[in-house]
N, C-alpha and C positions, 0 to 999 in steps of 0.2 A: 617226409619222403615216402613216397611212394615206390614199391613193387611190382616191377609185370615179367606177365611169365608171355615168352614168346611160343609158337607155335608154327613148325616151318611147313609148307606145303610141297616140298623138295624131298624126294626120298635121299636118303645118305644124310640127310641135317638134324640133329638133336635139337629138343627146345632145351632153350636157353632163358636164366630168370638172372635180373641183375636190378639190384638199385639205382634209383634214380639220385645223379651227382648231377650238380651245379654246379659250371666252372667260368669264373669273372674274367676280364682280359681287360688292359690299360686300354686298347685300342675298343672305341665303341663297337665298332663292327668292321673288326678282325674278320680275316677269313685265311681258313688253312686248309691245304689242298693234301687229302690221302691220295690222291692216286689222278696222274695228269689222263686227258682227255686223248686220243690216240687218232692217229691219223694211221687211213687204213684207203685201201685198193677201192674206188669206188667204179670199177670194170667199164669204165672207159678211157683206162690208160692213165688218170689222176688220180687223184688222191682226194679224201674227205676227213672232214674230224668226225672223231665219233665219241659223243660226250655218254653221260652215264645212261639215258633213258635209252639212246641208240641202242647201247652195248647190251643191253640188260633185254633189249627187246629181238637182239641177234641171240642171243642163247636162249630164249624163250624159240624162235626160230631152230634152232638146231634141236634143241629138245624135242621139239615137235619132229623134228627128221628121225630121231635118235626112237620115239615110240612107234611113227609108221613106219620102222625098222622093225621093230621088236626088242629094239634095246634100251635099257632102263635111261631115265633122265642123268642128266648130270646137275650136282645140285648148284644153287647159284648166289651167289653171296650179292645182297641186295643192301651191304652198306654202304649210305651214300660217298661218294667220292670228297666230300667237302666237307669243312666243318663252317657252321656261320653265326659268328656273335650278331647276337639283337640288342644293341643297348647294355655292350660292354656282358650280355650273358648267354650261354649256352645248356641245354640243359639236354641230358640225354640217357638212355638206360637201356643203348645198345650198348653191349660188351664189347665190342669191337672199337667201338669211337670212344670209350671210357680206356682201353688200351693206348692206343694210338694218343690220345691226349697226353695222357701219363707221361707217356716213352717218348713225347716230343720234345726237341730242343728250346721249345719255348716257355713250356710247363716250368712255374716256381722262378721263371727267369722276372729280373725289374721290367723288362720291357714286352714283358710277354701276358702271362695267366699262369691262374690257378684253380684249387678248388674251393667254394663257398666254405668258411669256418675255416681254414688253413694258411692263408694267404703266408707267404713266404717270411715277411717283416712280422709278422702279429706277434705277439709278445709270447712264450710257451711257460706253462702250459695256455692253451688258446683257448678264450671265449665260450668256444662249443664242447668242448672238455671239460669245463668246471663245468658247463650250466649241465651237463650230461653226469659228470658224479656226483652235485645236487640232487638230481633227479632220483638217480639210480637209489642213493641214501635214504632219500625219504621213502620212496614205494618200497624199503626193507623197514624203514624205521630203525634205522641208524644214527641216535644223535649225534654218535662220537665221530661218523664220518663227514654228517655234517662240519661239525666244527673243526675236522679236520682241512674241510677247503677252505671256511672262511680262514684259519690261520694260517694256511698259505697264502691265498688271497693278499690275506695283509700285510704277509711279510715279502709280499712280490710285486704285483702291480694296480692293489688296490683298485679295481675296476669298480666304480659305484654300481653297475649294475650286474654284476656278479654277489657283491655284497647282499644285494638290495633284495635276489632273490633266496639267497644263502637264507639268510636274516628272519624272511618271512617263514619258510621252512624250516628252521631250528624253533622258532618260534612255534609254530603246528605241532610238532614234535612234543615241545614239551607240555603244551596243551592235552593232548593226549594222553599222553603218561602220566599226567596230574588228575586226570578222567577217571585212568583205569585202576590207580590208587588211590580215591577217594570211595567212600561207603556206599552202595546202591541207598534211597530214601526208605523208609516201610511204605506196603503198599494201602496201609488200611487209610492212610490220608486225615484219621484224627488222633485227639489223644483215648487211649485206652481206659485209662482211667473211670473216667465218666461215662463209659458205653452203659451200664447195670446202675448208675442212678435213676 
C-alpha cells in the first residue's frame, strides 16, 4: 500500500496524507454518486445541468472575481462527485472518498462492497490479520507468537495458506536461534598441533 501526501493549491486547505484502501463491490462496475449533478439558470430563462467539471470551473471563475477584487479565494473541494468500480475494484487515498465509502449504506452490505482483506463473510480473524501478526513476529523474532497464530490457525479455520506461511517462518526462526547458539568455528582453519613440526 502506498502513501501520498496531497498538497492543496487553495489557500484555507491543509495537505492531507491518507493510505491507499481498496474497496471490492459485487457489482463489476458499480457506480455511486457523492453528490447529484445540479441544474442551474443558464441566463436565458432555462435551465442547464451542471456536472462536476462545470462547477469546479464556475468557482475557479469566481475566484478569479474574488482576487481581481482583492479578496482572498475560496477554497475548493475538488473531490470527484462519483465513485466508479473497474472490474468489481476501486482504489483511492482521497480521504474524503475513503469517508464517504465507509459511511455508505452499501459498505459491508451482501449486495454492496467492501474493503480488500475485510470482506464482510470472511472468516475473523481475516487472512490479512494473521498474515500481518506473521509478519510482525518474525521481524521481532518472536517464536512464541509465531506459534501462537499458527495455533489459532488450527484451532479456527485452518487456512493452508496461512499455515503454509506460519510454517515457513517458525521455521527461519528456529534456524536462527540454532545459528546464534551454536560455537563460532577457530579462525586459524588447521589443526594446531602440527604448526612447530
Amino acid at each position: 500500500m502506498s502513501t501520498a501526501l496531497f498538497f492543496s493549491t487553495n489557500p484555507g486547505e491543509t495537505e492531507t496524507s491518507a493510505q491507499e484502501v481498496t474497496f471490492i463491490s459485487k457489482c463489476p462496475n458499480q457506480v455511486l454518486t457523492r453528490r447529484k449533478a445540479r441544474h442551474i439558470e443558464d441566463g436565458i430563462g432555462g435551465k442547464k445541468v451542471e456536472g462536476y467539471e462545470e462547477w469546479v470551473q464556475r468557482q475557479e471563475d469566481i475566484n478569479d472575481a474574488r482576487l481581481l477584487r482583492g479578496d482572498d479565494p475560496l477554497p475548493i473541494d475538488r473531490t470527484p462527485w462519483k465513485v466508479e468500480f473497474a472490474h468489481n475494484v476501486f482504489k483511492t487515498d482521497d480521504s474524503k472518498l475513503i469517508s464517504f465509502l465507509r459511511d455508505h449504506w452499501l459498505f459491508n452490505n451482501p449486495r454492496g462492497f467492501w474493503e480488500m482483506g475485510a470482506a464482510p463473510d470472511e472468516p475473523r480473524p481475516t487472512m490479512d490479520q494473521q498474515m500481518t501478526a506473521i509478519a510482525e513476529a518474525a521481524a521481532m523474532g518472536d517464536l512464541e507468537g509465531v506459534e501462537a497464530v499458527i495455533a489459532e490457525e488450527n484451532n479456527t479455520h485452518k487456512r493452508p495458506s496461512v499455515l503454509q506461511v506460519a510454517d515457513a517462518a517458525l521455521k527461519r526462526l528456529k534456524e536462527i536461534d540454532s545459528e546464534l547458539e551454536s560455537p563460532a568455528p577457530s579462525g586459524n582453519g588447521g589443526d594446531s598441533s602440527t604448526a612447530g613440526s
